[in-house]
C-alpha positions in Angstrom: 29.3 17.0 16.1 25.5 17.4 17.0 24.3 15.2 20.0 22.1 12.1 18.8 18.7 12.1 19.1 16.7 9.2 20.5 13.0 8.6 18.6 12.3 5.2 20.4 13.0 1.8 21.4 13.2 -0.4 18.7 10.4 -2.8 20.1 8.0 0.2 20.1 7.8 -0.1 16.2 6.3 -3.7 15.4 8.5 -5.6 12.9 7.6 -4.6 9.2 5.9 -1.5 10.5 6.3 2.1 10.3 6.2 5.1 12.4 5.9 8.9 12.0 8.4 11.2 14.3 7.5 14.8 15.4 10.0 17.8 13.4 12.4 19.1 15.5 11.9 23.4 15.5 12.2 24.8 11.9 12.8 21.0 10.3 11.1 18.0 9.3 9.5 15.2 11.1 11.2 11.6 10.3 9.6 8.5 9.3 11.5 5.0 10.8 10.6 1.5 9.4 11.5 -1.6 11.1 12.8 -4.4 9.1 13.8 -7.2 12.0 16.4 -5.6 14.0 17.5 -2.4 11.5 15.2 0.8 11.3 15.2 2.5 8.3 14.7 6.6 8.7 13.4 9.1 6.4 13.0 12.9 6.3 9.3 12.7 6.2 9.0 14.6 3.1 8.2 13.8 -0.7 10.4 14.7 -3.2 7.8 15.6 -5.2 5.9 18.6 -4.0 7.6 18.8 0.0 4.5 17.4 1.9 4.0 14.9 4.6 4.0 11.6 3.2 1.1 10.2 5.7 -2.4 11.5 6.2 -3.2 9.6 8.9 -0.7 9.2 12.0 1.5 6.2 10.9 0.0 5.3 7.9 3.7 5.3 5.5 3.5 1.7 4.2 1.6 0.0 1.9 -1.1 -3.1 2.4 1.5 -5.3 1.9 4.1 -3.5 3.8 6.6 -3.2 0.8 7.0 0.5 0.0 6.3 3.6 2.2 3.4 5.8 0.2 2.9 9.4 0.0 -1.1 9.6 0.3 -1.2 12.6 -1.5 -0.2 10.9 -5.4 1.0 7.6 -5.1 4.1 7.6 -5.4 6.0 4.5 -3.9 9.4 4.5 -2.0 11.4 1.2 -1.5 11.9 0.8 2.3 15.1 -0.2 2.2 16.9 3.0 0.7 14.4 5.4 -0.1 14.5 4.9 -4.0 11.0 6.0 -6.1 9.7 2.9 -7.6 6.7 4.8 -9.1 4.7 7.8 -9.3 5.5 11.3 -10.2 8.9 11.3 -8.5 10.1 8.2 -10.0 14.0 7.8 -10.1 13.9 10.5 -6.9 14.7 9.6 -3.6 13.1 10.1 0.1 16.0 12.0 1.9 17.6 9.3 3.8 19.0 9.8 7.8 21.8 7.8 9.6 20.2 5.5 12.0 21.9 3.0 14.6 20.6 1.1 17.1 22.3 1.5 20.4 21.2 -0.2 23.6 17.5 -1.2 21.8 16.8 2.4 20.9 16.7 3.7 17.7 19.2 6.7 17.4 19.6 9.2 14.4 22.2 12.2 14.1 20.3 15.3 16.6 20.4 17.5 13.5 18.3 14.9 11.3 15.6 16.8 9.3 16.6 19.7 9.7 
């Protein structure tokens, strides 16, 4: 079993906010929204072409904070399981990761994204 990986503490991610996560070598960066006290993690990749969804640092979520976004069409993801609600990947998925929190850090699986 791969070590887990810490990304950050929980508190560092303001409730109903995302935040972007560098790649590990030869993978992909993750994306983690907080919903209260769960975080929600994401290979930060769209199904749809393989990019980045954020163009900014940070910038996943929508101006009302209900769907992550890729910038680069549209295309809206459902924070709480990854599901394409519209755009050109609709009925696709973000590649969910396995996230806990353990002792108010945010932990995921150390091979996550790659």
């Amino acid at each position: 079993m791969t070590p887990a990986r810490r990304l950050c503490r929980l508190d560092d991610i303001p409730d109903g906010e995302a935040r972007g996560f560098p790649p590990a070598p030869g993978g992909y960066g993750l994306v983690a929204v907080r919903r209260g006290e769960a975080a929600h993690v994401y290979v930060n990749s769209c199904p749809h072409i393989g990019i980045p969804l954020e163009s900014l640092p940070d910038r996943f979520l929508d101006g009302v904070r209900r769907h992550l976004v890729c910038t680069a069409h549209g295309a809206r993801f459902r924070v709480e399981d990854g599901f394409c609600v519209s755009g050109p990947c609709a009925g696709d998925a973000l590649e969910g990761v396995e996230a806990w929190i353990e002792d108010g850090a945010v932990m995921v699986p150390g091979d996550a994204g790659l």
